[in-house]
C-alpha positions as CSV (number, residue, x, y, z in Angstrom):
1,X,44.1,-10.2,-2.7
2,X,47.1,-8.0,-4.2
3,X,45.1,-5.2,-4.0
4,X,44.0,-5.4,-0.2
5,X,47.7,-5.8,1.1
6,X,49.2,-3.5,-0.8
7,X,46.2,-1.5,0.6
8,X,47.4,-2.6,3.9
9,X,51.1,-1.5,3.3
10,X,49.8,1.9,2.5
11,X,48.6,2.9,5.8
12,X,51.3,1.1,7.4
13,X,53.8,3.4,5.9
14,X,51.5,6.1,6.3
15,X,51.2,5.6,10.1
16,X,55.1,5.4,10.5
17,X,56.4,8.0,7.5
18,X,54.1,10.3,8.2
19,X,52.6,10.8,11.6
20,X,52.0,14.3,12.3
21,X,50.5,15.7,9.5
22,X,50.0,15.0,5.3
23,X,48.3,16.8,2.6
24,X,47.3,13.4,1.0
25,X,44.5,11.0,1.5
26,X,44.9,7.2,1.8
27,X,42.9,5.8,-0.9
28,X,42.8,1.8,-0.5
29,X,41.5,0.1,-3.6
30,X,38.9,-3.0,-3.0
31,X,35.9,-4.5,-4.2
32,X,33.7,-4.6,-7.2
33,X,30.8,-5.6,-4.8
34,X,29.4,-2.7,-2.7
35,X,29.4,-3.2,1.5
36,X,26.5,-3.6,3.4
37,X,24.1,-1.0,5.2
38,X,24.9,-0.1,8.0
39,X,24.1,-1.4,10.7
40,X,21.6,-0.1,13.5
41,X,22.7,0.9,17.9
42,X,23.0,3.3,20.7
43,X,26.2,5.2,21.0
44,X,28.1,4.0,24.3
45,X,28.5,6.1,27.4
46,X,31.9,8.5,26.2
47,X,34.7,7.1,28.9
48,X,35.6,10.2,29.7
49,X,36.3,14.2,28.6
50,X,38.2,15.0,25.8
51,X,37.1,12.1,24.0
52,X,35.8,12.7,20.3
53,X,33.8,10.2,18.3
54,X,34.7,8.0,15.7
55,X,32.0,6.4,13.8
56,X,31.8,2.5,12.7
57,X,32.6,1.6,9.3
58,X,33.0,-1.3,7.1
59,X,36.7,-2.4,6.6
60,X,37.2,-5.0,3.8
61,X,39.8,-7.9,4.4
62,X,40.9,-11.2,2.6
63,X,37.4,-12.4,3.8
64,X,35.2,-10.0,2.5
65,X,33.9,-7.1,4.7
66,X,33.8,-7.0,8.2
67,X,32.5,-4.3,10.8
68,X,34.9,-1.8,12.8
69,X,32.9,-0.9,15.6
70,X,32.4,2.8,16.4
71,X,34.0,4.0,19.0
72,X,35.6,7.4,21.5
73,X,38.8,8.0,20.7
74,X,41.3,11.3,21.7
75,X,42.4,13.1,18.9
76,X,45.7,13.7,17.9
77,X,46.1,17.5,19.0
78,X,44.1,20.2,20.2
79,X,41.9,21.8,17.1
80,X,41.9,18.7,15.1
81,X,38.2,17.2,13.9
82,X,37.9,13.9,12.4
83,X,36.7,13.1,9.0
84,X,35.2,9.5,8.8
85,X,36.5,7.5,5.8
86,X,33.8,5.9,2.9
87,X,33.1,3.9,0.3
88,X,33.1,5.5,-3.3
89,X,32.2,4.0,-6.6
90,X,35.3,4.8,-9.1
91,X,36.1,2.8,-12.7
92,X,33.9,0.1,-11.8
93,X,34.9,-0.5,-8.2
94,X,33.9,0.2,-4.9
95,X,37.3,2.3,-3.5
96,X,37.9,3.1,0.4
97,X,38.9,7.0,0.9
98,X,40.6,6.6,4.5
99,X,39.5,9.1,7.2
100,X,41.9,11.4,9.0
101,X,42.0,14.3,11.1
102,X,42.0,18.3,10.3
103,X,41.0,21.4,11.4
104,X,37.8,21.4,9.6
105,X,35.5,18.4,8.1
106,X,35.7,17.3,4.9
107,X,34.0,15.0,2.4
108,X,32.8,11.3,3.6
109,X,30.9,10.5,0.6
110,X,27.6,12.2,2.2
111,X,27.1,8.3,4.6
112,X,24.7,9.0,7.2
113,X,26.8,7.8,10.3
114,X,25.2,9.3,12.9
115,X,25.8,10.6,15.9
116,X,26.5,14.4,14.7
117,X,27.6,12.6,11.1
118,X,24.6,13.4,9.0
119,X,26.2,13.2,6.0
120,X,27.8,16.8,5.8
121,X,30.1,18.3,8.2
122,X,29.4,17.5,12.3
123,X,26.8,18.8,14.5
124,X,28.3,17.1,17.7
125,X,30.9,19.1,19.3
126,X,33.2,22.0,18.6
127,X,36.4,23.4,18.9
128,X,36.1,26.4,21.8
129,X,39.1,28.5,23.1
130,X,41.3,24.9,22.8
131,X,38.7,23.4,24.9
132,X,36.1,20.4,23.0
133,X,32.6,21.3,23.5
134,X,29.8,18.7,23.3
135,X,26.3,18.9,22.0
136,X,24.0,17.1,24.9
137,X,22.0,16.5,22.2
138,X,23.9,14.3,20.5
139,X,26.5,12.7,22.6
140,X,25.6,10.1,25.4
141,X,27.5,11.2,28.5
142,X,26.6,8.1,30.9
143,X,27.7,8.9,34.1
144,X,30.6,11.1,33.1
145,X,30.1,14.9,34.0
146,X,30.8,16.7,31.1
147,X,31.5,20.7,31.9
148,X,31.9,22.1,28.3
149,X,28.3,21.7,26.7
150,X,26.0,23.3,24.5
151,X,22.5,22.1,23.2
152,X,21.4,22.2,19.6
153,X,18.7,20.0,18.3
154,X,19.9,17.9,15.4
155,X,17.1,16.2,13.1
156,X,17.3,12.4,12.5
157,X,14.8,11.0,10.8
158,X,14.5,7.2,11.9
159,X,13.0,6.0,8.9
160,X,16.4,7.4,6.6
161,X,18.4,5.2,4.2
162,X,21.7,3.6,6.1
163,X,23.1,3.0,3.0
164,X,27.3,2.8,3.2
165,X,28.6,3.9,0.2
166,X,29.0,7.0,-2.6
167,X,27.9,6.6,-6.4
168,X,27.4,3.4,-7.9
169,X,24.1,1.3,-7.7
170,X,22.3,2.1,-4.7
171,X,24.7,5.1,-3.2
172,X,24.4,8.1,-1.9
173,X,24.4,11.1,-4.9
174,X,26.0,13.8,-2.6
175,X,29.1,15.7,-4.3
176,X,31.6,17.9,-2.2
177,X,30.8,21.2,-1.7
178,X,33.2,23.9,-2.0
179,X,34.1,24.3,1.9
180,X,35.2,20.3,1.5
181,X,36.9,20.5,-1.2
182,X,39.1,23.4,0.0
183,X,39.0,20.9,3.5
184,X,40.7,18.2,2.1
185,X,43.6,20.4,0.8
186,X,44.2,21.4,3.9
187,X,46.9,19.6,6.4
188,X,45.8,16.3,7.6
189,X,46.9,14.1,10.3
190,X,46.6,10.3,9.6
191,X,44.5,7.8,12.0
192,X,45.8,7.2,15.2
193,X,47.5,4.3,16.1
194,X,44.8,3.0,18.5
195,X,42.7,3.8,15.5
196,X,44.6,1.3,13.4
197,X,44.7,-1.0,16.5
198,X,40.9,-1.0,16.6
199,X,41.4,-1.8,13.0
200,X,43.2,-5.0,13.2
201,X,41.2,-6.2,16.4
202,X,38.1,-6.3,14.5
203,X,39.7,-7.7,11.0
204,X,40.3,-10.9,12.8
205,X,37.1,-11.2,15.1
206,X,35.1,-13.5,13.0
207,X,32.1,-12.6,14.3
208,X,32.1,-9.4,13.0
209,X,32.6,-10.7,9.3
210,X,29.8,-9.5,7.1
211,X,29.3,-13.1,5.8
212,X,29.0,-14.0,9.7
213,X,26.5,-11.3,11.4
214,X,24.4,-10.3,7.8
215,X,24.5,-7.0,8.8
216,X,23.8,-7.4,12.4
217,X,27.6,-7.2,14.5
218,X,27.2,-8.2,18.6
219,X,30.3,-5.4,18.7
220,X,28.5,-2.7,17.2
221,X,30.5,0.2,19.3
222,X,32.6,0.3,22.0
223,X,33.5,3.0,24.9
224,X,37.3,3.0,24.1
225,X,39.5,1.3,21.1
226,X,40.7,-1.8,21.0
227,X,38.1,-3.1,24.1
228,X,35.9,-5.7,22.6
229,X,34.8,-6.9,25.9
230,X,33.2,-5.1,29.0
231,X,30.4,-3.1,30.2
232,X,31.2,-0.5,27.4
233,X,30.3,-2.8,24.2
234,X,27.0,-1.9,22.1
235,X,25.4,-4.5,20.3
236,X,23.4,-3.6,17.2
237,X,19.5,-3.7,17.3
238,X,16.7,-4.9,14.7
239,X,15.8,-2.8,12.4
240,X,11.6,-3.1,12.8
241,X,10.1,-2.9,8.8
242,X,8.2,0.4,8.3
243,X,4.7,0.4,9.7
244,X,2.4,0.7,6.6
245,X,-1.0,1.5,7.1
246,X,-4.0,-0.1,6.5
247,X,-6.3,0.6,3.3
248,X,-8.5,2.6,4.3
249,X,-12.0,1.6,2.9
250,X,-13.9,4.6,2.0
251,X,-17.2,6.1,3.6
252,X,-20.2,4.5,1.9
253,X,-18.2,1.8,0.1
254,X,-20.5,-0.9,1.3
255,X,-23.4,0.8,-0.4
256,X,-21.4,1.3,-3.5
257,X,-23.0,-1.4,-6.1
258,X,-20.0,-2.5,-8.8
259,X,-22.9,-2.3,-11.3
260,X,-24.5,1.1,-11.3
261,X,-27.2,0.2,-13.7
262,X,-28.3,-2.9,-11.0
263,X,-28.6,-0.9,-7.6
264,X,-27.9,-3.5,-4.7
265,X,-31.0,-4.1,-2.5
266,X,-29.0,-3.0,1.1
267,X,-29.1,0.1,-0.8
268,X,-32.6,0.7,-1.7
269,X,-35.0,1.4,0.6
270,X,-38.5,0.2,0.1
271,X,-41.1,2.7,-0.9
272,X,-44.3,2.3,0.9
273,X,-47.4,2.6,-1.2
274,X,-50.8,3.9,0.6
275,X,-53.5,1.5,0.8
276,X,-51.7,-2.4,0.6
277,X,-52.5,-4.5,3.2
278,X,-49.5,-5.5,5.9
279,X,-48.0,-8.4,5.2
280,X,-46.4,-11.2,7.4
281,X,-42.5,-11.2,7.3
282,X,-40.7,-13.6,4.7
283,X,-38.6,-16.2,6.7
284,X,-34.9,-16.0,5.4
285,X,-35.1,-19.4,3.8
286,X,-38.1,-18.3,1.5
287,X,-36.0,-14.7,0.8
288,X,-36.0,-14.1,-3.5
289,X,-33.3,-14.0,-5.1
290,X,-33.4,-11.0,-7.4
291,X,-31.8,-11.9,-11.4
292,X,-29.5,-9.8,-13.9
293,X,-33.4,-9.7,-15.5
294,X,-35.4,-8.5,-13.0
295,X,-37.1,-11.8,-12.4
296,X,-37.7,-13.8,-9.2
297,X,-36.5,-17.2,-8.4
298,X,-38.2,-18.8,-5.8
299,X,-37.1,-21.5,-3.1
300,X,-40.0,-23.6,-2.8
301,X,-43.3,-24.5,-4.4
302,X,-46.2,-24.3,-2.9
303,X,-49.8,-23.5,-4.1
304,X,-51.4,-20.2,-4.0
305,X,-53.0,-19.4,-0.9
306,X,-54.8,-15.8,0.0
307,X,-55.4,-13.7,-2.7
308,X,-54.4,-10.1,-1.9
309,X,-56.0,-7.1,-3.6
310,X,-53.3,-4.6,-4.9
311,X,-54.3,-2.1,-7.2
312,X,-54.2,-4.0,-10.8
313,X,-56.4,-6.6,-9.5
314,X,-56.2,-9.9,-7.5
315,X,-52.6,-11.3,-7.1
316,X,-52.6,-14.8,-5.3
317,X,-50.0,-14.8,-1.9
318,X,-47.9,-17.3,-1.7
319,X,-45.8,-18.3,1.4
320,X,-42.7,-18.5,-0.7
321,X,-42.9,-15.3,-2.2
322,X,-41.9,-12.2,-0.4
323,X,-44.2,-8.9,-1.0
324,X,-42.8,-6.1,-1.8
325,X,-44.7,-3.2,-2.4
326,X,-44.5,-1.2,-5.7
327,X,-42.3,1.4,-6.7
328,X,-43.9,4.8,-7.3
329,X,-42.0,4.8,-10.8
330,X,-41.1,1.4,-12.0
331,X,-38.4,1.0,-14.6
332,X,-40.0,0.3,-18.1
333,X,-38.8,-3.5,-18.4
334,X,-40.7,-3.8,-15.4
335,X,-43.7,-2.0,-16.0
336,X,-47.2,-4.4,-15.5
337,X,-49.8,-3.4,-17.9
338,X,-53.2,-4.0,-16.8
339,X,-55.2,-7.5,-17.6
340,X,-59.1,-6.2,-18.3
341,X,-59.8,-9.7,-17.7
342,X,-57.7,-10.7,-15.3
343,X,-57.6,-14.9,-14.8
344,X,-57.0,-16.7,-12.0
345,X,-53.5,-17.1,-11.5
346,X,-51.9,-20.2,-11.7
347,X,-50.2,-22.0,-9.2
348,X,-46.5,-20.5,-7.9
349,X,-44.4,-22.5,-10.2
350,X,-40.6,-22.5,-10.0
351,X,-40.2,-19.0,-11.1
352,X,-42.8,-16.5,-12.5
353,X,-43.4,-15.6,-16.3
354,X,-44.7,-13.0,-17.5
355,X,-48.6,-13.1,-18.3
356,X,-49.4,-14.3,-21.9
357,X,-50.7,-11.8,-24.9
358,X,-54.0,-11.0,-24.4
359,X,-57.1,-12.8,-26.8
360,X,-57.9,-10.8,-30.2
361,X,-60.6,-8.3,-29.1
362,X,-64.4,-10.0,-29.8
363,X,-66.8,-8.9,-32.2
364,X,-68.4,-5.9,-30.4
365,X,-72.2,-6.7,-29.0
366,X,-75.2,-4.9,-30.6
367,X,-76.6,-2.7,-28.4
368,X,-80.0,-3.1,-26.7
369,X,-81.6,-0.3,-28.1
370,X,-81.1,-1.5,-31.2
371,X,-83.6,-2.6,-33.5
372,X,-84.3,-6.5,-34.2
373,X,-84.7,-7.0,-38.4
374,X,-87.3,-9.8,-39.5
375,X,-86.3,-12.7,-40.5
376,X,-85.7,-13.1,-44.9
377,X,-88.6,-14.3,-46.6
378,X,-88.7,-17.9,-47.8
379,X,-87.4,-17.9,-51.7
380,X,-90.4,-18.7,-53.5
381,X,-90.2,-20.9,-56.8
382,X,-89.7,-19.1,-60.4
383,X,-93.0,-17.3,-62.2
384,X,-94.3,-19.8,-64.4
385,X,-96.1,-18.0,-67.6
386,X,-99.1,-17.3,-67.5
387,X,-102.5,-19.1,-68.3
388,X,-104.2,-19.2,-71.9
389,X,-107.6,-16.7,-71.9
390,X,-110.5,-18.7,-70.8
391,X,-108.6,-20.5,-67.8
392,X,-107.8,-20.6,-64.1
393,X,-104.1,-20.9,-62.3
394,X,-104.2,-23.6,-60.0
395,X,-101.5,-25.3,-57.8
396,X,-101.6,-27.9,-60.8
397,X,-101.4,-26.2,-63.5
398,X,-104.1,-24.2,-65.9
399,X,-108.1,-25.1,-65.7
């Protein structure tokens, strides 16, 4: 609170002590919180020749911040430019460097104002043969004719920061150059008093408090000091967020499967095989389901019906299984080796294994040609010894 009046007193004494000219700047000591961006609007209609503009600011008061609309003021004397005060981050608080006029422009803490105040120097008039000139460019004339003009085109790039202050968290990094420096040692004539009147009008319109409008004044700029009311007042606008594009899906991204090894089936085109019979289409409620495994899940079950001939043999058809026709090279965990007896196949079931190991191969078959061998001979009973001379062998024995 100390701080702001003595503030206060400062550029009262200023104004009466000095009101011609000073080699000193007003420095007015304030917050430790930063001021708000600035706010967004259309310069009003200039009331008449001879007016130069002076751009809005913030102002700080026992309240907090409040807005000081911009507005078209006459300068002091012939030759004289203003330089816009602004907020600068010194010692760990935010400190107000008060404008004032000179022949040349001077450092204001690089604050895009606008309106020919970009930041360094001012693109929207000059000094010519003690006559103002005006950019067309740059100032709004309204319905005022304006004899003295030029035109120089003056880039302002809409989407730019509005940020209000110098150093510090957030503010502008722009240092003096060396034409500003040697500006602000030159002589300087303080605000004017409708300047300072301006001032005070808007430090006790509540409306304009910082706390009140967040940013966003009804009294953004005026055509003359002091006139808060009237055709000539500017309210400020909406600031509309930065467009940001869509994502843009890439070309093809639809066929792109997430798992390369598993193609997806949009992308794979069948490969038609010479020789297999047409086949009805599958209705979508019988479509297979295709598995991490390669299997087939079916829907439904239903018994085997046709048998279509492919070129391994006889595969039943059923009407819950779609046929697709064989890949000219199948992957190897798919391959189907050939059944040289091939079986019946059993009814669809709820999903189809793989066929079993095939039998142990049979003894192989004698040819025809071959010969037949006999029979063995009976086994006949052990020799028994022979007969004494003088007799027979019989079936009984010796006679």
């Amino acid at each position: 609170m100390n701080m702001r009046r003595s503030c206060s007193v400062i550029l009262l004494l200023f104004a009466l002590v000095l009101p011609v000219a000073s080699q000193a700047q007003v420095i007015c000591i304030s917050n430790v919180s930063p001021p708000p961006e600035l706010p967004v609007y259309e310069q009003p209609p200039i009331p008449a020749s001879g007016y130069l503009w002076s751009p809005g600011y913030w102002g700080s008061g026992p309240n907090g911040y409040f807005w000081v609309p911009g507005t078209w003021v006459q300068p002091p004397s012939v030759g004289l430019l203003w330089t816009p005060g602004y907020w600068g981050w010194r010692d760990g608080i935010y400190v107000w460097s008060a404008g004032y006029w000179g022949p040349h422009i001077g450092f204001y803490g690089g604050v895009d104002y606008g309106f020919g105040y970009g930041g360094v120097g001012y693109e929207g008039g000059r000094w010519e043969n003690g006559v103002f000139a005006y950019n067309r460019t740059v100032n709004n004339f309204g319905g005022v004719t304006i004899n003295n003009v030029y035109e120089k085109t003056v880039i302002v790039d809409p989407g730019a920061a509005r940020v209000s202050f110098n150093g510090g968290s957030g503010g502008t990094t722009v240092r003096p150059t060396p034409e500003e420096e040697a500006a602000a040692h030159e002589q300087h004539v303080a605000a004017i008093p409708a300047q300072l009147q301006h001032e005070r009008t808007a430090s006790a319109n509540t409306a304009l408090l910082a706390s009140e409008n967040h940013g966003h004044p009804a009294i953004a700029a005026t055509s003359k000091p002091g006139e808060f009311t009237g055709k000539g007042v500017v309210a400020a606008r909406e600031v509309t967020p930065s467009h940001t594009l869509p994502s843009v899906k890439p070309a093809g991204a639809a066929a792109i499967d997430k798992n390369p090894a598993s193609p997806s089936p949009q992308a794979v085109k069948p490969n038609p095989s010479p020789g297999l019979a047409k086949l009805p289409k599958t209705k979508p409620d019988e479509a297979v389901a295709p598995d991490h495994a390669g299997s087939k899940t079916l829907d439904k079950k239903e018994p085997a019906n046709d048998q279509v001939k492919q070129n391994t043999g006889s595969l039943p058809k059923s009407s819950n299984i779609e046929a697709k026709p064989l890949a000219a090279t199948p992957p190897p965990s798919q391959a189907v080796k050939p059944n040289p007896q091939p079986k019946p196949a059993p009814a669809a079931a709820a999903a189809i294994k793989p066929p079993p190991p095939p039998p142990p191969p049979a003894r192989p078959a004698v040819a025809a040609s071959a010969k037949t061998l006999p029979p063995p001979p009976p086994l006949r009973p052990a020799a028994k010894p022979a007969c004494p001379p003088g007799k027979t062998m019989t079936p009984s024995g010796c006679k």
